[in-house]
N, C-alpha and C positions, 0 to 999 in steps of 0.2 A: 818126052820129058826133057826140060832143060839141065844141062851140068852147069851150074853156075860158079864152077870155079873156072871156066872158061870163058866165061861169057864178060863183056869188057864192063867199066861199072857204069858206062851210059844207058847199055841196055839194061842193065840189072834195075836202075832208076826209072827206067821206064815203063820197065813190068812192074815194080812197087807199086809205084805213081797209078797205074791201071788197074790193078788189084784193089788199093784204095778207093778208087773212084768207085769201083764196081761193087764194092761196101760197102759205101754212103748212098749209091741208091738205092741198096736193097733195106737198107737201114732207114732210109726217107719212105718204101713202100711198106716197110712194116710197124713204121712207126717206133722204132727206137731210138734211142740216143746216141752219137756219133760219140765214140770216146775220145778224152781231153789228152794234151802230154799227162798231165797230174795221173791219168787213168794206165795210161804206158809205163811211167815211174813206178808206179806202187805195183805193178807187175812186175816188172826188174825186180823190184824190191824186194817183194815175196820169194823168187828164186832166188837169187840171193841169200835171203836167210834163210831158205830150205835147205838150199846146199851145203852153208857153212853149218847147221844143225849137223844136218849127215855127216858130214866130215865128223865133228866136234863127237857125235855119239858114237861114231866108227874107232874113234881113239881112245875111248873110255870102254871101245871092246865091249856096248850092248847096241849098236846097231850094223847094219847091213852095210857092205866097203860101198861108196859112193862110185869108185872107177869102176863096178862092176854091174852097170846100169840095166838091171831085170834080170841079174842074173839069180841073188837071193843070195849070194854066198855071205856067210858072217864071220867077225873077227872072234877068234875062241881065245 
């Protein structure tokens, strides 16, 4: 397994870049759709406003604290 907080960011580009490639062919052999930036955007997006949700209901004290990621603990 790689550490990539060691790893320098030429290689880190390199293995993205690899990874990529290696899911546009699997994506050409099964016939799907290569995703857009627009398609990567609107996933930011979506976390994004997941997070700020969680946050936002964590401080109104009815949801689950957001730093405490699967822990389950609630604000009373």
């Amino acid at each position: 397994m790689i550490s990539y907080d060691v790893v320098c960011p030429e290689q880190r580009l390199k293995t993205a870049t690899e990874l990529i490639e290696k899911d546009d062919e699997a994506r050409d052999i099964l016939g799907l759709q290569k995703p857009t930036l627009l398609d990567f955007q609107d996933i930011s997006l979506k976390h994004t406003m997941l997070r700020d949700s969680a946050k936002t209901l964590f401080k109104l004290g009815i949801g689950e604290d957001p730093g405490q990621s699967g822990s389950g603990s609630k604000r009373l």
